[in-house]
N, C-alpha and C positions, 0 to 999 in steps of 0.2 A: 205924691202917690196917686194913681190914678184908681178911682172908685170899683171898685169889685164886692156890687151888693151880692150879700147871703139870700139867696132863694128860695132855702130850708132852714127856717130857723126854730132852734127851741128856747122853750120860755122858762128862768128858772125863778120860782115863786122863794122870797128869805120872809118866812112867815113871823118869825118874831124878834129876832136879834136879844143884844144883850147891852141895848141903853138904855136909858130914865126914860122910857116912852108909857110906861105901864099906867102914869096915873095921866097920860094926857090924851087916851080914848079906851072906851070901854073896848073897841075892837082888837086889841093886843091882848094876844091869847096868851094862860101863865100856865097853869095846871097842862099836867103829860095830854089829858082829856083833849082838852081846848088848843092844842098844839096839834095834837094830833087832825083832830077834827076841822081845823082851818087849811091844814097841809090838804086834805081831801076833799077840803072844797074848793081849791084853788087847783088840785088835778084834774077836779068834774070842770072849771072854767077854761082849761086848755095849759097849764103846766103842764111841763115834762117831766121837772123837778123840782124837789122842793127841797130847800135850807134851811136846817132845825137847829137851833140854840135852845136850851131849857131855861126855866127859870125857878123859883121857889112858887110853890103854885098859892101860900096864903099871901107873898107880898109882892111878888113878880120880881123880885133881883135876880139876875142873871147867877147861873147855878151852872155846876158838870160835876155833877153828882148823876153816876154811872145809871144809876136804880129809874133816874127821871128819865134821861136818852132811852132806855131800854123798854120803857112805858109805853113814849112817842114813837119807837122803832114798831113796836108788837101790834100795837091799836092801828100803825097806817098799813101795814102789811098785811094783818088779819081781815084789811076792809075789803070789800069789792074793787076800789078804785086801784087800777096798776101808778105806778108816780116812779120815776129815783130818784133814792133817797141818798139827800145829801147832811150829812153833820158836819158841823165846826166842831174843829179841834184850835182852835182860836183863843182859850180858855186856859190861864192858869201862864200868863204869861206879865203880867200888871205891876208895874212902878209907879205908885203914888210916891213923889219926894214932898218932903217940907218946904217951906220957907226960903229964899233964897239965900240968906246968911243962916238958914241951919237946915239943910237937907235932909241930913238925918236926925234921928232914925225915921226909917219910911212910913207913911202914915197908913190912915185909915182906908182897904181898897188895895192892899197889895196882896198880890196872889200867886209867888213863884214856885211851879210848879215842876218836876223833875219831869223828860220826854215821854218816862213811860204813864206816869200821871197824866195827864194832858194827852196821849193817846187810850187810856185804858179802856173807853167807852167807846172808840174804834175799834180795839180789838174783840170786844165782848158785842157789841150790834151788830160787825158787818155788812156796812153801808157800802153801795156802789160806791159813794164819792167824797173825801173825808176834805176841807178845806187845809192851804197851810202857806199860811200868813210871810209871805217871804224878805220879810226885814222886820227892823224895828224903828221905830218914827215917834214923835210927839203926839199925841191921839186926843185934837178934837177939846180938851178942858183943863183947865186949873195947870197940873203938873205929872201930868201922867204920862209914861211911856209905856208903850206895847213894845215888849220885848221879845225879841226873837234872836236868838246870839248864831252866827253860823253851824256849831256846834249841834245846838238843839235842833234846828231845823235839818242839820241831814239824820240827825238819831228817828225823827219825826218820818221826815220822808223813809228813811229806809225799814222804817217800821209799816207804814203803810204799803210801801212795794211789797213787801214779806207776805203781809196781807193780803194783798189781791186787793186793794182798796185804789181805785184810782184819787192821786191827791190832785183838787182841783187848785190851785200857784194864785193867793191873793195876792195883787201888786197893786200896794197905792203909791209907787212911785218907778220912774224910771228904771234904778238901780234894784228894786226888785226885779226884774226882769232880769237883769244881767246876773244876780245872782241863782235866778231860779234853771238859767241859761248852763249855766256851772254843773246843780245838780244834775243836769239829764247828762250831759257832757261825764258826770264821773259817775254816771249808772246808778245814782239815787235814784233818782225816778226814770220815769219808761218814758221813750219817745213815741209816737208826737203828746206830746205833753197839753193840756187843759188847762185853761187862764182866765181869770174874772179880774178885769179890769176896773178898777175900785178909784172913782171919778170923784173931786168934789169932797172928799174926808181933808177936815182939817186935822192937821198939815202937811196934809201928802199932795199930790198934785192937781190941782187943779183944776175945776169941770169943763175948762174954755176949749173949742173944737182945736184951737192949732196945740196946744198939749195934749187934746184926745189922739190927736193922728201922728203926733211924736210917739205915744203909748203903743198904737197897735203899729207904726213903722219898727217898736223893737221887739213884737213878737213873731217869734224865726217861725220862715214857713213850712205849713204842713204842721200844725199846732194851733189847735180852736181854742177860741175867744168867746167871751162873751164880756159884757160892760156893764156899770151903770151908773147910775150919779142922785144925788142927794134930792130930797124934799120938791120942793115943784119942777125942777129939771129934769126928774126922775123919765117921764114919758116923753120929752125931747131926747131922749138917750134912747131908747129904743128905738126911733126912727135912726140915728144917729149910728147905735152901732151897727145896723141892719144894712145900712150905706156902705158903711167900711167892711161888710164882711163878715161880722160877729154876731154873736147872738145876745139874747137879754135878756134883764133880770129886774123886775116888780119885786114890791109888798112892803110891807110895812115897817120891816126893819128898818129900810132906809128913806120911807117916806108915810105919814098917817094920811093925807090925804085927797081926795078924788077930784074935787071941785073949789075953790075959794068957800070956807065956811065948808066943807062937808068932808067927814070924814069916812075916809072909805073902808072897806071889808079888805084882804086881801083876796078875793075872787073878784069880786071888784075890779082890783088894780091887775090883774090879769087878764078879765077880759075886755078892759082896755087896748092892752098892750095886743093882744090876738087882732083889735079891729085898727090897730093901728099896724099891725105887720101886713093883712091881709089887703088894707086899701092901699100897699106900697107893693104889692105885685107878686109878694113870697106868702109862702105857703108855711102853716105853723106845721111842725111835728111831734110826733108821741113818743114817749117813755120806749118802746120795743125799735123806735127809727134812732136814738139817741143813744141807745144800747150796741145795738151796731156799727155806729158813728164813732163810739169813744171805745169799745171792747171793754162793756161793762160785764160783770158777771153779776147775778142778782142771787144774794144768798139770804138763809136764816140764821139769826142769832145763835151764837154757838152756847148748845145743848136743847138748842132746839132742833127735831127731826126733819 
């Protein structure tokens, strides 16, 4: 495939995710506050957007409990900073098994969740851009699957197209593609469809460039990309996607740190990534050029005026 660098590129900031990162820097924000407040310093650094998971704000475990999203929604919106804002619906989807001579019953960490569950804080926020995880794969520890049954994913997506929510298509693997390929194909979701390239998660595919350019040779043209990949790889991927075309995605969810021994801020690792696009010849973009790029619409929380 021959190189067709992105010119215009936007930067999407995943300010806190929802792994065991909470006790390994003070910098991962828990509480709606500190969530909030890190998404708007990382739009003041030159995001475009930004990628909200909640957590329980006294011990930081990963949480989608409506009341917290709707915190983090009202605090970045109410600020002066413009951002889109993007939420995971990623949540409420988790297969802990047992032991391999006794699987069941499923352990401690399972979280299966009905579509309308796992979208409900989509439909109550009103996010430009709601994530959705388009398979299900071995995830990274012990014996956990992240589940996603075809079923629930088109209940998901057609819940967000209803919505006016563009779904951004997580694909940590090939065959997410193909199937995410499906849904636009049977009017789940809206063409040209939105893709974050999910690089480096164990056990989906791998961060090596010749699997990178397998990944974006299967997303069909006229359908934006963006990438990224794990812990020190993380800003070799933004050069990397920016090459092939795509855009890209910092912070801390998927990496804590800036330098050997230093950990970074999520603005931080933002405006990295700005001086790492801008010395490669393209030019970053803002929230209202990203808006018209993807046909975002930008609302407020319903019952709110």
């Amino acid at each position: 495939m021959p190189l067709a660098m992105n010119r215009e590129v936007f930067i999407t900031c995943a300010v806190t995710g929802s792994g065991s990162t909470q006790e390994r820097s003070p910098h991962v924000p828990r509480s709606p506050a500190a969530i909030a407040e890190a998404a708007i310093e990382a739009a003041r650094a030159g995001a475009a957007v930004v990628h909200c998971h909640v957590r329980e704000p006294d011990t930081g475990v990963p949480s989608r409990r409506p009341e917290l999203y709707r915190e983090v929604t009202e605090r970045i919106r109410d600020s002066a900073v413009d951002v889109v804002l993007n939420l995971t619906a990623g949540m409420g989807g988790d297969m802990v098994f047992g032991p391999p001579e006794r699987p069941l019953p499923l352990g401690e960490g399972t979280d299966m969740a009905s579509a309308a569950e796992r979208v409900a804080h989509i439909a109550e926020c009103r996010p430009e851009i709601a994530t959705l995880d388009c398979g299900t794969m071995n995830f990274a520890e012990a014996d956990y699957v992240m589940t996603n049954t075809p079923g629930m994913l088109e209940a998901m997506g057609r819940r967000m197209t209803e919505l006016g929510v563009k779904a951004e298509i997580e694909a940590f693997d090939s065959g997410h593609l193909w199937f995410a390929r499906r849904l636009v194909e049977e009017g789940v979701l809206e063409s040209p469809a939105l893709v974050q390239l999910c690089m480096g998660v164990p056990w989906g595919a791998p961060d090596d460039l010749n699997t990178f350019l397998a990944m974006v040779n299967n997303v069909p043209d006229g359908w934006t990309f963006s990438a990224f990949s794990l812990g020190r790889h993380q800003m070799a991927y933004v050069a990397a996607s920016v090459l092939a075309g795509g855009n890209v995605r910092v912070g801390l969810e998927d990496n804590l740190w800036l330098d050997k021994g230093v950990l970074a801020t999520n603005a931080q690792l933002v405006e990295r990534a700005v001086g790492i696009v801008e010395r490669m010849g393209a030019r970053v973009i803002g929230p209202e050029e990203v808006r018209a790029k993807l046909g975002l619409s930008k609302r407020a929380p319903v019952g709110v005026g």
